[in-house]
N, C-alpha and C positions, 0 to 999 in steps of 0.2 A: 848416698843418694836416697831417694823416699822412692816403694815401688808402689804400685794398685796393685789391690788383690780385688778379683772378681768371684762371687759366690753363684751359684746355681739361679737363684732369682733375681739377681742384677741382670746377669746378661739375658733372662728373656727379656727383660724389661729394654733394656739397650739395643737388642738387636732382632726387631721386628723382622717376620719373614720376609713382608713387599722389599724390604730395604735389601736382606741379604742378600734375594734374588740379584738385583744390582749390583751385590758387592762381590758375588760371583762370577759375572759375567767378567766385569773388570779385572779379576786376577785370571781367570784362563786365558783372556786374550791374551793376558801382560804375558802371560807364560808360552804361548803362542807366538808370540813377537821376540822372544829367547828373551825378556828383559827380566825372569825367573827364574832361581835355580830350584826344580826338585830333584835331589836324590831318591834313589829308589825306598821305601822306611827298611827298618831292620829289625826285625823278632826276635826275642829272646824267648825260648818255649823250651823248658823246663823235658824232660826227657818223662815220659809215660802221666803228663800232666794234660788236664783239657782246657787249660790258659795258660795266656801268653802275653809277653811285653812288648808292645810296638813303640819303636822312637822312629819321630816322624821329624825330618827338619826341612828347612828350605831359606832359601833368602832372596829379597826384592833389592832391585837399587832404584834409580830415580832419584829423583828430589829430598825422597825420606825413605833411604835405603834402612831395611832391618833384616834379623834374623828372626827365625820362631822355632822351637824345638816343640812339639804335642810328643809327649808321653804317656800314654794309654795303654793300660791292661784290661784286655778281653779277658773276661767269665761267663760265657755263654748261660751258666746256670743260674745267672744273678736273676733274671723275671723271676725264678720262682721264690726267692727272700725278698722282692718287690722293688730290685734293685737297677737299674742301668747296667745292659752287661757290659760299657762304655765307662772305667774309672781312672780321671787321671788327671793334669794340670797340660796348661800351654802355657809356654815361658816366650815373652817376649823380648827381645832385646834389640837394642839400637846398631844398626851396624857402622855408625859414625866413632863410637867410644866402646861398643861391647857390651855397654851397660844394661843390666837387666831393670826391665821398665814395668812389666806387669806378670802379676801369676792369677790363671783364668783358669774356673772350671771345664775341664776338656769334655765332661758331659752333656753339659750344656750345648757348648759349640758345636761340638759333634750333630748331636740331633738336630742343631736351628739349621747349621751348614750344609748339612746331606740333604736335608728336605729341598733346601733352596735349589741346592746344584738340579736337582731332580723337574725342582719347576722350573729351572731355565731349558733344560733337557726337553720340557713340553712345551716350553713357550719357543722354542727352536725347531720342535720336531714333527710335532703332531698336526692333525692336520686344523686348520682352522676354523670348520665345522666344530670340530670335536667339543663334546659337551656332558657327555656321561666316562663318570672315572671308576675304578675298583681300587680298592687299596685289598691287599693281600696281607694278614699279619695285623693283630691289635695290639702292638709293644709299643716300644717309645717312637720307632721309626715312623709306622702306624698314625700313632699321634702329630708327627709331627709333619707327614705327608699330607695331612688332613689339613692343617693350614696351609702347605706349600701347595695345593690343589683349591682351597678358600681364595688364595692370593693370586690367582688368575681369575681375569674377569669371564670367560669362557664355561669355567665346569658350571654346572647349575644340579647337578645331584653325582651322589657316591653310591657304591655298591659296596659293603663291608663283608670279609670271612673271615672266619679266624680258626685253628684246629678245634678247637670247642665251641660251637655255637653259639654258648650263651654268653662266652667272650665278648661276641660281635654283637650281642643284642645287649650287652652294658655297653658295648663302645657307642653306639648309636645312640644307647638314650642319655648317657651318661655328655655327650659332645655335641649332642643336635640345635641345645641354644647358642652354641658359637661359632657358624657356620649357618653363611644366607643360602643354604641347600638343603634339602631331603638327605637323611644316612636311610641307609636302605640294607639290614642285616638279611645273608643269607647264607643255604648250609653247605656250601660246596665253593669253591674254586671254579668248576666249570660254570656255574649261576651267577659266580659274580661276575663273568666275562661275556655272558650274554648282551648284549646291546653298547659293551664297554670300547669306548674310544680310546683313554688313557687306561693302563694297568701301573699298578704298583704295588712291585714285592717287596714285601717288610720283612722277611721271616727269619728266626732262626735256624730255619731244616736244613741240614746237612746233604739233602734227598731233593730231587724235580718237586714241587708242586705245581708246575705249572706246564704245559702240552701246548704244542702248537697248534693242533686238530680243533681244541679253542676258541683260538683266538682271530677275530673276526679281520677279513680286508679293510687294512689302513688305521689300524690300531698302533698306535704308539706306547710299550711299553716302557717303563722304568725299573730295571733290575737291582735292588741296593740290599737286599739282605746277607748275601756270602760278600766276604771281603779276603776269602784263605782259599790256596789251592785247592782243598780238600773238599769243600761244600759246594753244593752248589744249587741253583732253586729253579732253574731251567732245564728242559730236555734238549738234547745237542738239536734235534730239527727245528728249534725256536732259533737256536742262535745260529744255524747254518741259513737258515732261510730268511731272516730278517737281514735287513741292511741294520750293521753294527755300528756304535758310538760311544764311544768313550770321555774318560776323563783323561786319560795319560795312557799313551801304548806302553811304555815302559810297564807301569804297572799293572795292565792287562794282561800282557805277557807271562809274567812271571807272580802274578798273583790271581787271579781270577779263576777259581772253578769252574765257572758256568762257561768261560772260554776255554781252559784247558781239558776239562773231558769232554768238548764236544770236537775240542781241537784234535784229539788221541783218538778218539771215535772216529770221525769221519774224514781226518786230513785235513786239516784248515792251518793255514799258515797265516801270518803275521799279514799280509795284503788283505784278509778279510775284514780287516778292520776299514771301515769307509775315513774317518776322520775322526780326532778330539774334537769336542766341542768349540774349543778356543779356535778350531780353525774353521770352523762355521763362523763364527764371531769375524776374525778378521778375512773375512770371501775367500777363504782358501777352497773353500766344499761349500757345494749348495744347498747340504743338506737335504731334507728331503724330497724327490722327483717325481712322486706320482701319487696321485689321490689312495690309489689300492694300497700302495707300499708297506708291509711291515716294518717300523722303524724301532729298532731297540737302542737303548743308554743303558751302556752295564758301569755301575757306578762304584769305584774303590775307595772314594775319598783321599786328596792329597794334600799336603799339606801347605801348598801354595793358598788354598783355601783357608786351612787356618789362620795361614798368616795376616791373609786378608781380612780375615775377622776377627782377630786378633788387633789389628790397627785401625778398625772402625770401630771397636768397641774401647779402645784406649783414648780416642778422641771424645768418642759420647762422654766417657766419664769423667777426662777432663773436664768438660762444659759443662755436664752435671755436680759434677762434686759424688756422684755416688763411687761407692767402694772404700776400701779399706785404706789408708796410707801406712806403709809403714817404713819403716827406717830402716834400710839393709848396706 
């Protein structure tokens, strides 16, 4: 059979944020509705190594039942060789015959997908007022939070930090022609959450950057920088006191830093999770209830997501003819 191979600048081109936004929604609910399987992913982390191998799989049924495997190695150290610390392939395959249908940069996806989930997270969560955003962190996430924030009609300016200052004042000048808002570099984390409606954490710190003491009544944040037990960018009284939301409890549970040392700190058991998003989606949860509310999305990324964009970018490229064919 002939597979697509997709490269780094196909899939931005294929899978615009406004679109992904969409194509997220549609797999949490499916997954909400039990019509998806995610397994929990599994790490392979090398013993006294600071990277590690994630296999992520999952499968849809429906009409056009498939599988997806994202195979990703984290190297947190890769910003500073100018790198994606995100490298690795999504394998799609058909779950009719087994057959593998496309191999896609998982770098790419990653960054379009995380952002998306993050703007559905605000377009479900935040309050409707809401108009001023902070993005925390000027890496790939960073970047790509800045469209998944462009692509709401609502934000109309950003507050940028970054650990180095003049990080945030190239993020700003370097991204301000593509984005119908103000970037607004400044040198603190507590300044960029002065007047901030939306927050989002990009970072790679291991360590809180961010305090509740902060952050203003009825702020909706987006938590997506830790994805491992061990890190985490929250202080336990942000996520004890914020009404919580997720992508997958499963994965909250047993993967989340920002949840589990606040869960070891203060006693927070598994009910402090309010809801997955998908169950906003299908009125399971109403989501947010009151104008003041702190509402947090601690975000792990799953691979039901992938999959999902994984088969909306296997249809673009049908119809396009863009990518690779090859003969496997």
């Amino acid at each position: 059979m002939q597979i697509i191979v997709l490269n780094h600048e196909e899939i931005e081109t294929l899978l615009p944020m406004e679109a992904c936004i969409d194509v997220m929604a549609d797999a949490l609910e499916t997954l909400a509705k039990n019509e998806a399987h995610n397994p929990l992913r599994s790490v392979v982390r090398p013993p006294n190594e600071g990277h590690f191998l994630g296999l992520m799989p999952a499968y849809r049924g429906g009409d056009r039942p498939a599988y997806v495997l994202k195979e990703v190695c984290i190297f947190p150290d890769n910003p500073t060789r100018n790198l994606d610390a995100h490298q690795g392939a999504v394998l799609l395959h058909s779950a009719t015959t087994g057959e593998l249908m496309s191999v896609m940069n998982a770098s790419a996806i990653t960054a379009i997908r995380t952002a998306a989930v993050s703007g559905l997270a605000t377009r479900l969560l935040a309050r409707k007022n809401a108009t001023t955003a902070a993005i925390i962190g000027t890496g790939v996430q960073g970047h790509s939070h800045l469209r998944a924030m462009a692509a709401l009609d609502q934000v109309d300016r950003v507050k940028v930090c970054s650990r180095r200052p003049e990080r945030a004042r190239a993020f700003a000048e370097a991204l301000s022609q593509s984005v119908p808002f103000p970037i607004e570099p400044v040198e603190s984390v507590e300044r960029a959450l002065e007047g901030a409606d939306i927050v989002n954490t990009t970072t790679n710190s291991s360590s809180p950057v961010l305090e509740y003491g902060w952050i203003e009544p009825g702020t909706h944040v987006n938590a997506v920088g830790s994805s491992i037990p061990t890190a985490r960018e929250l202080d336990s009284e942000t996520v004890v006191q914020a009404s919580l939301f997720v992508d997958r409890r499963e994965s909250t549970l047993n993967e989340s830093g920002d949840f589990l040392f606040a869960a070891k700190e203060r006693s927070l058991g598994p009910d402090h999770i309010k809801a997955e998003l998908g169950e906003i989606l299908t009125g399971a949860h109403p989501g947010r209830t009151s104008e003041d509310e702190v509402t947090l999305f601690k975000s792990l990324g799953i691979a039901v997501e992938d999959l999902a964009s994984a088969q909306f970018l296997y249809d673009r490229a049908l119809e396009s003819g863009v990518g690779t064919r090859v003969d496997f």
